[in-house]
N, C-alpha and C positions, 0 to 999 in steps of 0.2 A: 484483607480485602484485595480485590484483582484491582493493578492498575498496567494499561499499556502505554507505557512511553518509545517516543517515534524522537527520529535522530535524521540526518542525513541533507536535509533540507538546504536550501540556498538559492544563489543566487550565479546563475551560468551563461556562459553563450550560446545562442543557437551552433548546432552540432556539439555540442560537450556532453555531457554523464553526470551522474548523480546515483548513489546506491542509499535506496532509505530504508530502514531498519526499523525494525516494530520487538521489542520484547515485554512478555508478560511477566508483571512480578503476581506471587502468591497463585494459589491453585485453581487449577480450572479445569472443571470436566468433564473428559471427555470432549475437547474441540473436534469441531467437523469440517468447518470449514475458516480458512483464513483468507483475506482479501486488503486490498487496498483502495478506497473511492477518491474524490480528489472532486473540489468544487472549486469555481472560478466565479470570480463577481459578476454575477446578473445572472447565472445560472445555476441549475439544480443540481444539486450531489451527485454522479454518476460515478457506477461502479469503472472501475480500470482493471481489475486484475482481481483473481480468484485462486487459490488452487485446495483441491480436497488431499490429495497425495500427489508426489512427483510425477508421477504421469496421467494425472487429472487438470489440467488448467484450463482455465477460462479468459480472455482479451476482448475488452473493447475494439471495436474496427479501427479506433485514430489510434491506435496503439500497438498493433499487431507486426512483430517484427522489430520492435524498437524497446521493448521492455521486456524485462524474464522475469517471473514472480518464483520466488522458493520457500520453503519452509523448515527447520530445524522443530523438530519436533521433542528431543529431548529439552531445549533450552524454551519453549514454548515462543520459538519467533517468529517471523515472516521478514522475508524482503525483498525490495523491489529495486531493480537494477533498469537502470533507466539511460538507453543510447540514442544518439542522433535529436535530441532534444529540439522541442518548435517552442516558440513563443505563444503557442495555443494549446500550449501542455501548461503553460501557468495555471497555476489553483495551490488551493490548499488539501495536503494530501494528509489522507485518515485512516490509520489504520482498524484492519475491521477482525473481528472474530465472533464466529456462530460457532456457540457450543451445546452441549445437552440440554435439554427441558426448556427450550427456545432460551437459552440464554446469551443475550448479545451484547459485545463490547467494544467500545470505541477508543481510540488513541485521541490525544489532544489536540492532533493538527502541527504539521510541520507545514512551512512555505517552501514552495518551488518556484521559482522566477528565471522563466529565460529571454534573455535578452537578442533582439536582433540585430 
């Protein structure tokens, strides 16, 4: 069975960093694309970061410039590096993958909490 477990998560100060980490165990194929979404209480999932290959990515606007998303594609990871941290980047962050035959998979949720 595929599972992705997510790492990295915490508890920071506004202006600090945080690198979250997503690896998939067991086979999966042909991924297309990898992402991270991130949901904060009283609001809806939204995505944060996408990327297809290294010079395909995609950014949320409140994110643009303050987060690098990347992918290791032989170890089947994603991760998201996260600078100049706001207290309105708090959510719980998900790691995401779209693979073949519409197959889609979710990470368990790590927390991000920054503090002001």
């Amino acid at each position: 069975q595929v599972q992705l477990v997510e790492s990295g998560g915490g508890l920071v100060q506004a202006g600090g960093s945080l690198r979250l980490s997503c690896a998939a165990s067991g086979s999966i194929f042909s991924i297309k694309t990898m992402g991270w979404y991130r949901q904060a209480p009283g609001k809806q999932r939204e995505l944060v970061a996408s990327i297809i290959r290294a010079d395909i990515t995609n950014y949320a606007d409140a994110v643009k410039g303050r987060f690098t998303i990347s992918r290791d594609n032989a170890k089947n990871a994603v991760y998201l590096q996260m600078n100049s941290l706001k207290p309105e980047d708090t959510a719980v962050y998900y790691c995401h993958i779209a693979a073949a035959f519409n197959q889609i998979y979710w990470g368990q949720g790590t927390q991000v909490t920054v503090s002001s």
